[in-house]
C-alpha positions in Angstrom: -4.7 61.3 8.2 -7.3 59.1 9.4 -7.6 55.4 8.6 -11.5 54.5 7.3 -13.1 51.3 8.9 -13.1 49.8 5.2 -9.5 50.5 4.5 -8.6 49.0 8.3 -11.0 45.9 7.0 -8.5 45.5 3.9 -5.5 45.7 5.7 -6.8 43.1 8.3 -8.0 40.7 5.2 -5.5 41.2 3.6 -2.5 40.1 6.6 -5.0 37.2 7.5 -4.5 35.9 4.0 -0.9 36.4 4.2 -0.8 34.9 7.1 -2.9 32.0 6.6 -1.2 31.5 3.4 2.7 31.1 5.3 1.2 28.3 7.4 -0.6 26.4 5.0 3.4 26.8 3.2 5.2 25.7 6.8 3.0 22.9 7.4 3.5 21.2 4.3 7.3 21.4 4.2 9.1 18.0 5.9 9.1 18.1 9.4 11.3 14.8 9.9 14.1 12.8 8.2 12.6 9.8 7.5 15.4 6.8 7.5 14.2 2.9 6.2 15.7 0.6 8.5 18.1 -2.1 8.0 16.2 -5.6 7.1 15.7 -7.1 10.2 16.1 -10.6 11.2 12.1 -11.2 11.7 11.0 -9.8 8.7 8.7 -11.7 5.4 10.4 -12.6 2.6 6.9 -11.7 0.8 4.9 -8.2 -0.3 1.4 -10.7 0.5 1.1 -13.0 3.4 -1.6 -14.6 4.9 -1.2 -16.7 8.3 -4.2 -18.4 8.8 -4.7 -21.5 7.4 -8.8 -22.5 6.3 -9.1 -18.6 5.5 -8.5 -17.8 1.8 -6.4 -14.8 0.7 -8.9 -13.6 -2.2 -7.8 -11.3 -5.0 -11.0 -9.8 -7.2 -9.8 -7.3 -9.6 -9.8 -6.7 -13.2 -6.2 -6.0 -13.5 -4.2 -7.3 -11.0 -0.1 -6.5 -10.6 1.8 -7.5 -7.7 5.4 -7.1 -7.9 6.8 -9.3 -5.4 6.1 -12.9 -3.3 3.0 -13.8 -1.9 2.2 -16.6 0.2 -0.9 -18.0 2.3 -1.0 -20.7 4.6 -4.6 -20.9 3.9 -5.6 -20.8 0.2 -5.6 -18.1 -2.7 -8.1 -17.1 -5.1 -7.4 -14.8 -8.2 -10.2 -13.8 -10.0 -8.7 -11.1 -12.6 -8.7 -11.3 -15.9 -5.4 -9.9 -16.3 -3.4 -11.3 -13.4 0.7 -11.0 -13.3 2.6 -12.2 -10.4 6.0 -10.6 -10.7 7.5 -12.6 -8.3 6.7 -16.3 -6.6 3.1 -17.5 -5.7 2.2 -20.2 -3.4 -0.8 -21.0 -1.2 -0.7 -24.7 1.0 -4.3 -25.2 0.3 -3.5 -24.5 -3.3 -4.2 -21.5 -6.1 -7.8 -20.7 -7.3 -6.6 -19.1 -10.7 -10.2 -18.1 -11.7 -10.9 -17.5 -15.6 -8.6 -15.1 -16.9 -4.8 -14.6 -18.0 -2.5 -15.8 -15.0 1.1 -15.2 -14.9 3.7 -15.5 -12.9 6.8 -16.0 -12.4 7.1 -19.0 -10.3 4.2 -21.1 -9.0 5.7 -22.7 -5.5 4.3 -26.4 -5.7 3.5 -27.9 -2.4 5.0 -25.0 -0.1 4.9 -25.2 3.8 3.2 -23.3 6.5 4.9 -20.4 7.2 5.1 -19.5 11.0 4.5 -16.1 12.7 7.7 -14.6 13.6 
């Protein structure tokens, strides 16, 4: 029984699919157990920070969620006009609250420069 070139072209199609198709599978499956670490000594208390002080941590978004801290030792701007803060907000060069709705949960009056760890 002879095997045709065309039916030999198939086959060879046919296995490269296959074959392509186990390692597009294999590389998507977890290679590593990822662990979070313990919370270190040196780590922020805040999801935003900003260091510099005379730079401005600006926020420009329609609607604007952040669920945790933020803090700049420069100053913030929030222009949204739906802005929540689900957590506490403080800047030491003070809050630009733009226009729109602002909340949040606590506004930190008069906070102190934070310094890098």
């Amino acid at each position: 029984m002879e095997i045709s070139k065309n039916m030999l072209s198939k086959i060879s199609k046919s296995a490269l699919s296959i074959l392509l198709s186990i390692i597009m599978v294999i590389s998507i499956l977890p290679s590593g157990t990822v662990k979070a670490a313990e919370k270190g000594e040196g780590s922020y208390p805040y999801v935003v920070f900003t260091y510099n002080s005379g730079n401005s941590l600006d926020f420009c978004k329609s609607n604007l969620t952040v669920n945790g801290d933020i803090h700049s030792n420069g100053k913030l701007t929030i222009n949204a006009n739906n802005a929540n803060i689900n957590g506490e907000c403080g800047a030491v060069e003070g809050v630009n609250k733009g226009q729109g709705n602002f909340n949040v949960r606590k506004q930190v009056s008069n906070p102190e420069t934070v310094d890098i760890i």
